[in-house]
N, C-alpha and C positions, 0 to 999 in steps of 0.2 A: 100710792104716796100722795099724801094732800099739796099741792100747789105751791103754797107760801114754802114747805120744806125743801121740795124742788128747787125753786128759783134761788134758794137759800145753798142751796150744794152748789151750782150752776154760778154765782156768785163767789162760792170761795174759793171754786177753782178759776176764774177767772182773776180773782185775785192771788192765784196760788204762780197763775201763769206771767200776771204780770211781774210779780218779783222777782220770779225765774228770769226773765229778760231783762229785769235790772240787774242784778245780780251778772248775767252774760254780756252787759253793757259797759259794766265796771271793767269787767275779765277783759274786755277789747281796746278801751279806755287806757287802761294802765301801764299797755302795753303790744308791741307789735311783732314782738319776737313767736314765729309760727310755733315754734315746739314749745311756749312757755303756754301759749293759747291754746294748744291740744292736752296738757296734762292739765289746765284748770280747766276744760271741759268733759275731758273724762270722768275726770271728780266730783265734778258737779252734774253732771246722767247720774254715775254710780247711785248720789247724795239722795237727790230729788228721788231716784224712783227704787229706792232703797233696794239698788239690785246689788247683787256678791262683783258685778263685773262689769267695765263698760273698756271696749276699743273699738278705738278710732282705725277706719284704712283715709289714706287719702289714694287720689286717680293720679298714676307719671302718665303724661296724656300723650308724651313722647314713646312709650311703650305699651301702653293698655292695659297695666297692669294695676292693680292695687296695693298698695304698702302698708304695710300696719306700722301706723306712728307713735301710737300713744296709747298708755291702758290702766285704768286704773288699779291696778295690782303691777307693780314696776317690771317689766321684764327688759332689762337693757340689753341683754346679748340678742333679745328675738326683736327689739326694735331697729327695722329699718333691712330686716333680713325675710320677715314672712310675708308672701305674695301671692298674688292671684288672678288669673288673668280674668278680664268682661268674661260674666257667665260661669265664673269657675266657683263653685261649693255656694253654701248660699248667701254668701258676701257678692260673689262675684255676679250671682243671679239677678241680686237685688239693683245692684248697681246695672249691672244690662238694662234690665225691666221697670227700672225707677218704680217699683212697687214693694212700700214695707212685707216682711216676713215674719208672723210670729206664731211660736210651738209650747206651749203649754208645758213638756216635758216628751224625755227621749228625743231629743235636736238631734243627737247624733247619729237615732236610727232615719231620719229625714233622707231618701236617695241624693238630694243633692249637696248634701254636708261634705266637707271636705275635712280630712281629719288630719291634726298638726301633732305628731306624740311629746314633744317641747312645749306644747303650750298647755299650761292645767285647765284652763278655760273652755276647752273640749268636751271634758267629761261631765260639764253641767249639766241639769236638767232643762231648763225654758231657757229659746230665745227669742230676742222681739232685733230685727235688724232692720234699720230704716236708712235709705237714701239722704245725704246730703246735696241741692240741686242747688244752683245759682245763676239765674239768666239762661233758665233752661237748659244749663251743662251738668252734668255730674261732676262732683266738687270730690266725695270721697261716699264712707260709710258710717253710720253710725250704730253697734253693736251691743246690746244690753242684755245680760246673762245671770239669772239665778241658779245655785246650786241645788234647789230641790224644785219640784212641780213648781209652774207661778202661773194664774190665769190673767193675762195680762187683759185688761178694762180700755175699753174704747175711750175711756179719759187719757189712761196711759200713753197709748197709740198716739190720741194726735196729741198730747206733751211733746212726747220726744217729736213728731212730725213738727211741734213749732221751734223745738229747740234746733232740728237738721235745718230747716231752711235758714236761718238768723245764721247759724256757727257756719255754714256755706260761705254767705257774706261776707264773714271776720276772717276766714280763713286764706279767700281771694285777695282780701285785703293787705294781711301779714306777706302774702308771698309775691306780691306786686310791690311791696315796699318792701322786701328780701331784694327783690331780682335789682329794682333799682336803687338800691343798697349795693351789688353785684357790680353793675354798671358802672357806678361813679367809680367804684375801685378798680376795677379794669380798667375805666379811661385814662385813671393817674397813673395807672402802673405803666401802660402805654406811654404816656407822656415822659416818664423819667426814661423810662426807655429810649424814647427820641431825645432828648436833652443828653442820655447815655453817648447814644450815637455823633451828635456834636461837638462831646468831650472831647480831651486833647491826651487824656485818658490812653494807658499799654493797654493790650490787647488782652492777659492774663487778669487783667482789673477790672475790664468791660465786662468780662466772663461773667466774674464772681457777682458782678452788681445784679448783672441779667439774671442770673440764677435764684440768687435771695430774692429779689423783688420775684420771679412766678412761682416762687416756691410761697411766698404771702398770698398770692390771689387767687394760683390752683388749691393751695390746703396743702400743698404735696410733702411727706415724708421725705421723699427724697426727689429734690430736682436735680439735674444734671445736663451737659452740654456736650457734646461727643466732636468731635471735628472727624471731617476725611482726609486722609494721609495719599494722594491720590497716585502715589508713586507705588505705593505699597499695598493700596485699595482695600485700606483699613479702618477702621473709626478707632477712635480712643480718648477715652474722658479726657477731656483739657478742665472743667469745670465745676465744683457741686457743693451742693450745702452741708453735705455731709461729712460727719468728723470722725466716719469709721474708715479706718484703714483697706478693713476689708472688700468696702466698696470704692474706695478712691482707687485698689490698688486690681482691679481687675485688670484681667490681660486684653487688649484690644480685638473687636471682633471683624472678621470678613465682613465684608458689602455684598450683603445679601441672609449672610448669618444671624439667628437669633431674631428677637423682633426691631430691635433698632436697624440692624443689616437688612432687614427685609424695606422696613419705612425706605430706606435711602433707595435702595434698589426699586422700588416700586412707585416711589416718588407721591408717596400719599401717608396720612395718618394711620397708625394702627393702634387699636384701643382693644385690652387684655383684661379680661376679670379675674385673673389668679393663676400669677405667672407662675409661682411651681407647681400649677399641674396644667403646665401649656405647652404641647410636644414642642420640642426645635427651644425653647428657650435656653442659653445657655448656662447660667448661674443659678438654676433656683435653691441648692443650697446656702448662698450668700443672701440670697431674697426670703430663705426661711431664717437665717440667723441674723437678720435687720428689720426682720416683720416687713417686711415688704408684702405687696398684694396685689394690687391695678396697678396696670400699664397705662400710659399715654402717649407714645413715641409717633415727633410731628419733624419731617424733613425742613432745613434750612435754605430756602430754594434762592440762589439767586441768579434772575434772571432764568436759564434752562439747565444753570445746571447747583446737584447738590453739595453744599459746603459741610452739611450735617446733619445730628439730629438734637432736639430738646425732650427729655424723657421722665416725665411726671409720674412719680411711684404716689400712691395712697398706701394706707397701713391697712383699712380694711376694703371688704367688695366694695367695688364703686362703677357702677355701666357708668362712663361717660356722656356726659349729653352732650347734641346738635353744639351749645352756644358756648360750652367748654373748650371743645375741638377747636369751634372758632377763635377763642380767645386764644388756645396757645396757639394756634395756625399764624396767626398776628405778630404774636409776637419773635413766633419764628422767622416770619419776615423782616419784623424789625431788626432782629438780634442777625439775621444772615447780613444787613445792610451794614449795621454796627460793625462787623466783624471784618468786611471788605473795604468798610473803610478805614480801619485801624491797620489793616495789614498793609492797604497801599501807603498808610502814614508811615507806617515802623520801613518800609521798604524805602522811601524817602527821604527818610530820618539814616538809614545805615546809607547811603548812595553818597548823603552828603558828608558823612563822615567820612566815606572811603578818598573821596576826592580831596577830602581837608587834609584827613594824613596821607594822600599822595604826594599832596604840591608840600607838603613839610619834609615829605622825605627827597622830594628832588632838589628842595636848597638845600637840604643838609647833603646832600649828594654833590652841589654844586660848592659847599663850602667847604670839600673833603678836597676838591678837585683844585681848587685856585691854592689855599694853605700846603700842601702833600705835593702839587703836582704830579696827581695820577689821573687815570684813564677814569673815563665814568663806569664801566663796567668795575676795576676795581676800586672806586668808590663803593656802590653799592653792595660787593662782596663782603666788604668791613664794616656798613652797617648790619646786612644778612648775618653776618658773625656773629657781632659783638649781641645781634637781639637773640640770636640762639644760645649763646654762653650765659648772656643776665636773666633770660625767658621769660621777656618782655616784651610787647610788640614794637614792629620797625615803627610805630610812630613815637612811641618813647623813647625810643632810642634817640631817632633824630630831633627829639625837640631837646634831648640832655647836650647830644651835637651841638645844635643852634644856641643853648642857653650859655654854652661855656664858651662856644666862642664869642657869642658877644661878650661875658666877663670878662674876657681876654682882653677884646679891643680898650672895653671900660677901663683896666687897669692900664695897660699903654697909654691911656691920653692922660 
């Protein structure tokens, strides 16, 4: 090939390249939201190297596994449910070995292919699968799939290698500014939480607040607040965001029972990936017929000992992460604070009512006693009476005492 045609090919894919990276400049540009930045990059692999296919994995680096995020043919039921761990089929080899992978055709006869029979994207002919890296980490994968024979060109190759390294970057980026995204809403929700706790606020109202606000910050389908019954050494929903009967109206479980019974009795978080098929759990009929799915159940510890639990349902799989746990861990603590100190309030609050209609009923006892000249004993049988005949309490009773006799005196002067 003469020279001048060379450097002439050589030039227009460098110009082919630079567009592409404006074009992915735009894509990161416009926006930070990770899952809006994985379907414009699927789309655009597909676009550029006019494959039938492109997905994305990203790395849970909390579990080793890879997720399939995003694909340029929509699969929403399989996003965010197909996995794979380091080294597993040849996504996950790629990802171990930071070294592209590509097959001309028969991928599937490949020994390290891993076969999904839900994904149609299996049965292709060629794949070309390249490593996502960023600051020397693996970030995720990126997967490019034709349906018939493709002999994939060393221009091709390193395309998508310029495209994995830049979309690495954008991708650390969206989920650095997700997490602290994360963050600022955790801290407020904490914060009304302690603003909660210094309300003046019943105890049935602290609940409900505590509930809705983790029920915004978990995601959770269903939150809930379970108290201990410590006489009866039971738990039972006092709490929840839920307006189905059938879960407001469960029977309360043993301390030790089911997985909230177990959290309290064990005095640690338990986190459940799909409570009707979790031996020992006690409802998963009520959990199939509210879609219920993840567990998160986090004890209420206060000081050494426990007041409850808080129990974050999701409607699909959801493994809990490390900084999840943390969050409701937190706020379990808050809400156990909240909770003790509302009870010592309302205890406070009934102590000094009892005393207010003590000392009313002992003047009215005393005004029975000087007007009647009777005994104090039968004073107080004739307020005991009259408040069992009207079935009213003795303190109404002797404030109607107190109120007529002063009219009395009123009309005398």
């Amino acid at each position: 090939m003469p020279a001048h045609l060379n450097l002439k090919q050589q030039l227009r894919r460098k110009i082919g390249e630079v567009e592409l990276l404006h074009r992915l400049s735009e894509t990161v540009s416009s926006t930070l939201d990770l899952d809006a930045i994985l379907r414009h990059l699927a789309d655009m692999v597909a676009d550029v190297t006019r494959a039938d296919a492109c997905l994305l994995y990203l790395l849970d680096s909390a579990k080793g596994e890879l997720v399939l995020r995003a694909s340029k043919n929509r699969h929403p039921k399989l996003i965010g449910r197909i996995t794979l761990e380091m080294g597993e089929g040849i996504t996950g080899w790629v990802a171990k070995e930071r070294t592209p992978v590509k097959i001309a055709r028969h991928a599937s006869d490949d020994p390290r292919f891993k076969f999904f029979h839900n994904l149609p994207e299996d049965r292709y002919q060629a794949f070309l699968s390249t490593p996502m890296i960023h600051h020397g980490r693996v970030v995720g994968v990126i997967n490019v799939q034709h349906k018939r024979p493709h002999q994939h060109t060393p221009d091709e190759v390193a395309l998508i290698e310029t495209i994995a390294r830049h979309a690495g970057a954008a991708i650390e980026n969206a989920r650095l500014f997700a997490s602290m995204k994360e963050k600022a809403r955790q801290v407020e929700m904490l914060s009304q939480v302690s603003q909660t706790i210094a309300s003046n606020r019943y105890l049935e109202e602290i609940l409900q607040l505590i509930v809705t606000m983790t029920a915004q910050v978990m995601g959770s389908a269903i939150c809930a607040i379970m108290l201990v019954d410590d006489d009866r050494q039971q738990l039972s929903i006092k709490a929840t965001q839920s307006l189905s009967d059938a879960y407001r109206n469960k029977p309360p479980l043993r301390i030790g029972e089911s997985i909230s019974g177990r959290a309290v009795k064990e005095r640690r978080p338990l986190a459940v990936l799909d409570v009707t098929r979790e031996p020992g759990y006690m409802y998963p009929d009520v959990a199939r017929k509210e879609g219920l799915c993840s567990l998160l159940s986090v004890p209420m510890m206060m000081k050494d000992r426990v007041i409850g639990v808080i129990n974050s349902y999701t409607s699909q799989p959801h493994p809990f992460a490390p900084e999840e746990i943390q969050v409701l861990s937190a706020v379990a603590n808050q809400a156990a604070v909240a909770i003790e100190h509302t009870r010592l309030m309302e205890r406070s609050l009934a102590m000094q009512e009892a005393l207010e209609s003590r000392k009313l009923v002992e003047r009215a006892k005393g005004m029975l006693m000087r007007q009647r000249g009777i005994s104090e004993e039968l004073a107080f049988q004739l307020l005991q009476r009259q408040s069992m005949n009207s079935r009213k309490s003795m303190r109404e009773v002797a404030e109607a005492v107190l109120l007529a006799t002063s009219l009395h005196d009123s009309d005398r002067r």
